[in-house]
C-alpha positions in Angstrom: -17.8 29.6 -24.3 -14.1 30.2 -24.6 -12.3 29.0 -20.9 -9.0 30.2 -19.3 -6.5 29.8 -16.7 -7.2 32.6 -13.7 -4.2 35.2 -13.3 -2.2 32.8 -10.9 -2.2 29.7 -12.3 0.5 28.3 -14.4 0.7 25.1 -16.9 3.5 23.2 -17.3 3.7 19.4 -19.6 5.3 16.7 -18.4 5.8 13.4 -20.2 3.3 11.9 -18.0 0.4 14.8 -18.6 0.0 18.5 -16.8 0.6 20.0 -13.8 -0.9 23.2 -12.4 0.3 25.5 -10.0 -2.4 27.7 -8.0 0.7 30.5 -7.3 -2.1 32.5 -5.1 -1.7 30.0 -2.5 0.9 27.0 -3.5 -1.5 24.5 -4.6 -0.9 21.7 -7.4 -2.6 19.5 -9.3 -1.3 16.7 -11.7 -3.4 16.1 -14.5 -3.2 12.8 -16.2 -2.8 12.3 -19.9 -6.8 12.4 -20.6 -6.8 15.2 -18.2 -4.1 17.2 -20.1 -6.0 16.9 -23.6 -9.1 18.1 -22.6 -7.9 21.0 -20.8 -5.7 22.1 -23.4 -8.9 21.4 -25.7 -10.4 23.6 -23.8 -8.0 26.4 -23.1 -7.6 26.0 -27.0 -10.5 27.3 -27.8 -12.8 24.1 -27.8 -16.6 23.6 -26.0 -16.8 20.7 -23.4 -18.5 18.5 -26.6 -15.5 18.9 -28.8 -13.3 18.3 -26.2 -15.1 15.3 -25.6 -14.8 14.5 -29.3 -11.3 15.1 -29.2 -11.3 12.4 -26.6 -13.0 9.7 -28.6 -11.0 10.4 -31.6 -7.3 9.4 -29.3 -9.6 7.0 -26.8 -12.0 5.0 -29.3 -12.5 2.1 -26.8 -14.3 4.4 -23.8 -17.0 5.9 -26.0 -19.6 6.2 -23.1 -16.6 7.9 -20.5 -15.9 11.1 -22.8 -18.4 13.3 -21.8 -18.2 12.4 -18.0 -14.8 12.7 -17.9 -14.5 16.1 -19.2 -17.3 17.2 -17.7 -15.9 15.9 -14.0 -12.7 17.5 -15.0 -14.0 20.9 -15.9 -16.3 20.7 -13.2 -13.1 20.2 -10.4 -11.2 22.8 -11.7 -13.9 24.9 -11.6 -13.9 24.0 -7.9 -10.6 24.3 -7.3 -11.0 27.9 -8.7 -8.5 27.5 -11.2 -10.1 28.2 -14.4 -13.4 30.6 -15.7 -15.9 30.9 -16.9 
């Protein structure tokens, strides 16, 4: 399943993770460090389980939190509208 940005939404790194700009209608969102790896894991190309890999491979200590947390990410910007499929 390969996932991307909707026409409207722009990306931009800071030092201290992601933001996203919903350009359709204003709206931001700051994404954290962990939040900023597994979206670009996933806009890169990766499923949710690599991106949770790729999460336990920077994050060793939170073994059990991987999976949640991407699948909570992917699962509000989903919501939010901001990303397919």
């Amino acid at each position: 399943m390969t996932f991307a940005l909707l026409p409207g939404v722009s990306v931009a790194d800071t030092e201290n993770g992601t933001v996203l700009l919903d350009e359709r209608n204003g709206r931001y969102w700051m994404l954290n460090g962990t939040g900023a790896v597994v979206l670009r894991c996933l806009l890169d190309g990766e499923s949710p389980k690599e991106a949770a890999r790729t999460l336990l491979r920077l994050y060793p200590d939170a073994p059990d939190l991987a999976t949640a947390h991407v699948e909570s990410l992917l699962d509000a910007l989903r919501t939010a509208k901001v990303i397919v499929p």
